[in-house]
C-alpha positions in Angstrom: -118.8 -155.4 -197.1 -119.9 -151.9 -197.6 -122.6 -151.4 -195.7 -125.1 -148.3 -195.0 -125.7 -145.5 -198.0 -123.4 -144.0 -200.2 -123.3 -140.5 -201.2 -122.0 -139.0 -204.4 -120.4 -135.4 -205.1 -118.5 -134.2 -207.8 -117.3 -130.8 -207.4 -114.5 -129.4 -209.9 -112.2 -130.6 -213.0 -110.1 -129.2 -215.4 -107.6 -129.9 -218.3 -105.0 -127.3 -219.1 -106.2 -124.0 -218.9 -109.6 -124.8 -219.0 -112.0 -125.3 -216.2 -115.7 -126.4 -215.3 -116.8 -125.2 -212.1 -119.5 -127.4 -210.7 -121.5 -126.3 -207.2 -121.9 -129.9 -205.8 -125.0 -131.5 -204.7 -125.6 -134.5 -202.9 -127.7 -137.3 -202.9 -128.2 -140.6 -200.4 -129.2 -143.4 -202.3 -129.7 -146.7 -200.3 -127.9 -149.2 -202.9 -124.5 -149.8 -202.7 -124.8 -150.2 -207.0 -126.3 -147.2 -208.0 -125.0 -143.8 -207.1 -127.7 -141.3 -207.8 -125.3 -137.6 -208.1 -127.0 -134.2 -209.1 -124.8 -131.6 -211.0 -125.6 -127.9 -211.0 -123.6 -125.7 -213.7 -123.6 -122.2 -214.6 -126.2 -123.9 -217.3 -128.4 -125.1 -215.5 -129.2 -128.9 -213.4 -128.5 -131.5 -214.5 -128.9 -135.4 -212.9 -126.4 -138.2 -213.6 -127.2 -141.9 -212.4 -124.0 -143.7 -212.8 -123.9 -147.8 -212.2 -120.6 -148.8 -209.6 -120.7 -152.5 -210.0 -121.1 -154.4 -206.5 -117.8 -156.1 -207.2 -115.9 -152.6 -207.2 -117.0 -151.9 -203.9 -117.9 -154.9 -202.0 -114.8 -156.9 -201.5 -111.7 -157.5 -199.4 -110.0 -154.1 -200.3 -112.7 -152.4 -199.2 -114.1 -154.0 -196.2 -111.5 -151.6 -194.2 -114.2 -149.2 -195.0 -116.5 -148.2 -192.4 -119.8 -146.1 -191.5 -121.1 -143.5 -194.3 -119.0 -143.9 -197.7 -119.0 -141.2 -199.9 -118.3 -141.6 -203.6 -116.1 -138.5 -205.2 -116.2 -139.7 -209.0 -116.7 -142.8 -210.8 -115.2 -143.0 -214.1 -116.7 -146.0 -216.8 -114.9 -146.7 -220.3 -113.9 -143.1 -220.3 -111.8 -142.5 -223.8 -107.9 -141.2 -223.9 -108.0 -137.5 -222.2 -104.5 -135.9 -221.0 -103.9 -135.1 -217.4 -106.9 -133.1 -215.8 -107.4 -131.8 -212.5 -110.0 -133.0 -210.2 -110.9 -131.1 -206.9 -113.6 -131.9 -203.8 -114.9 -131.0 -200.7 -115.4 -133.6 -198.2 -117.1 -133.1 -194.7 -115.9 -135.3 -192.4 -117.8 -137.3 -190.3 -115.4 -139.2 -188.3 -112.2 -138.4 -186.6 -110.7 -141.1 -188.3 -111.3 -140.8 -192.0 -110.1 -143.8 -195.3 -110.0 -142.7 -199.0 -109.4 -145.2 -201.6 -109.0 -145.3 -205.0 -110.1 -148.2 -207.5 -108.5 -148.7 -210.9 -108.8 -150.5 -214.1 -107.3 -149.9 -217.1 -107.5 -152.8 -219.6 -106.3 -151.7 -223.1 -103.5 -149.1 -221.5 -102.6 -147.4 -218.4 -104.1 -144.7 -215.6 -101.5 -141.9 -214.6 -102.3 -140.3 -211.0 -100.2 -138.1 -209.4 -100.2 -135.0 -207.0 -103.3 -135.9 -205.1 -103.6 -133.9 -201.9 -106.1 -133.9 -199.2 -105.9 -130.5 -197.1 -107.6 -128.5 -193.9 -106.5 -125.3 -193.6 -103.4 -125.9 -195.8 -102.2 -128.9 -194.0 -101.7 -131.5 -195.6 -103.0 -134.9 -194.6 -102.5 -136.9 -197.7 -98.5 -138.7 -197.6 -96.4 -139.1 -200.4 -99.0 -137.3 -203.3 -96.5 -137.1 -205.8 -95.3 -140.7 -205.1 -92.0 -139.9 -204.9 -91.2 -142.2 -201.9 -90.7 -146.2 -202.8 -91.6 -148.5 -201.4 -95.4 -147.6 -202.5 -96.5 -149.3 -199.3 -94.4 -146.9 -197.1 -97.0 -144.5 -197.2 -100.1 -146.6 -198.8 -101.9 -149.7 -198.2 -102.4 -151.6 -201.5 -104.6 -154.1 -202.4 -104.8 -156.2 -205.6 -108.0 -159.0 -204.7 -107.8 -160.5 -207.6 -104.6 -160.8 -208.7 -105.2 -158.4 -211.8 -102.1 -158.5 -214.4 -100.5 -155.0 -214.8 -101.3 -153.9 -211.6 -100.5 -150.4 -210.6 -96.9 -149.3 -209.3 -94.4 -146.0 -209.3 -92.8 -145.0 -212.6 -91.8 -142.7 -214.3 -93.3 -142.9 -217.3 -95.9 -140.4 -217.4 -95.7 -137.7 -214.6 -97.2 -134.8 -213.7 -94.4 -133.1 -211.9 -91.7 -134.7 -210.2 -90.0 -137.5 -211.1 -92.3 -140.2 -210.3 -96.1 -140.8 -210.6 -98.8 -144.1 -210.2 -98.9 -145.8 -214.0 -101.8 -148.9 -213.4 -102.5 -151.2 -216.2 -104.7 -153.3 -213.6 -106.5 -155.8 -216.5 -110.2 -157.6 -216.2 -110.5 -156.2 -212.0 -109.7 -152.8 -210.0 -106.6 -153.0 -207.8 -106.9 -150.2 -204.8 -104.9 -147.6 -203.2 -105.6 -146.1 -199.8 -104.4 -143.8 -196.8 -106.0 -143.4 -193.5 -106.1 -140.1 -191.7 -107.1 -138.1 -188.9 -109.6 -135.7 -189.3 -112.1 -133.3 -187.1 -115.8 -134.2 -187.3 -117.8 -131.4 -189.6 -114.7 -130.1 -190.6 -114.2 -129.4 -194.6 -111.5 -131.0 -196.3 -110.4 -130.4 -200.0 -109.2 -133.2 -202.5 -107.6 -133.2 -205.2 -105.4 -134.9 -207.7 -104.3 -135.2 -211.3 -105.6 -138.0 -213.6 -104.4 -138.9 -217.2 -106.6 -141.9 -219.0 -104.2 -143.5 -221.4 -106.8 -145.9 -223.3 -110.0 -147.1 -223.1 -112.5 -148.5 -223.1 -112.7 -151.2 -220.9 -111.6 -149.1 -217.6 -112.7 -147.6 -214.6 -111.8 -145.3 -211.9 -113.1 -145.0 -208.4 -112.3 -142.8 -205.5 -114.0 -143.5 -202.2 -114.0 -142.3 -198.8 -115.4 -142.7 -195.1 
């Protein structure tokens, strides 16, 4: 089980040429299911309460995850949208850190690919481009309820490279994850491609602690 606060940031994301730049804010919320995230833009403030149901988070997938868990982006019946970039800064506050990403997808498929978690351009994150097979060489993968279409390496819809992650998971999230070591108060930034291929019903979760 989860346990303690979660804390939610969303910093930066853009499709093609396009961007959105967001100065991130962040707020502690004590429930686990409601993830309380205030976005500033060159508009103005704006607040965003956005409902993570329990099951998402509290399961056997992610009871490897320990102390503080902050929540980068939540996605809920989002419609079709073409690869788009998403960037964050992360403060560590362990010197061992977990991020994990939670997907469902039930009329189509999620593409990810390229995600990359760097400190002073090293890279920490193995295997972005999932371009190595097995998955499970570089990434622990969980699927808790045996979800149909579960995620997997393909090439069906890349970014770059040859390969990318094409998930389908129907009716539950399956999970992706890669542990870490980082330095305590050190910034780290995230960031990944993400292509929605349907919807709705689907969802997509990144976590980390």
């Amino acid at each position: 089980m989860i346990a303690g606060c979660l804390t939610a940031v969303f910093l930066t994301s853009h499709s093609g040429g396009s961007s959105s730049s967001v100065d991130s804010s962040t707020t502690t919320v004590p429930s686990a299911s409601s993830i309380a995230t205030t976005l500033t833009t060159t508009t103005g403030s704006t607040t965003t309460t956005v409902m993570v149901p329990s099951s998402v988070l509290n399961n056997t997938c992610t009871a490897i995850m320990s102390g503080t868990i902050t929540t980068l982006v939540y996605l809920s019946d989002v419609a079709i949208f073409p690869y788009t970039y998403f960037q964050y800064l992360y403060v560590a506050t362990s010197t061992s850190t977990t991020m994990m990403l939670a997907l469902r997808q039930d009329p189509s498929y999620w593409c990810l690919d390229d995600i990359s978690v760097t400190n002073n351009s090293s890279q920490l994150w193995q295997d972005g481009g999932f371009e190595q097979s097995p998955l499970t060489q570089y990434y622990t993968y969980c699927n808790p309820n045996g979800a149909s279409a579960s995620g997997s390496i393909s090439a069906t819809c890349t970014h770059s490279g040859s390969y990318s992650f094409y998930d389908g998971s129907v009716g539950y999230s399956d999970y992706l994850s890669q542990t870490f070591t980082t330095v305590v108060g050190s910034t780290y930034n995230i960031t990944f491609w993400l292509q929605s291929m349907g919807g709705p019903a689907n969802s997509f979760l990144v976590i980390i602690s």
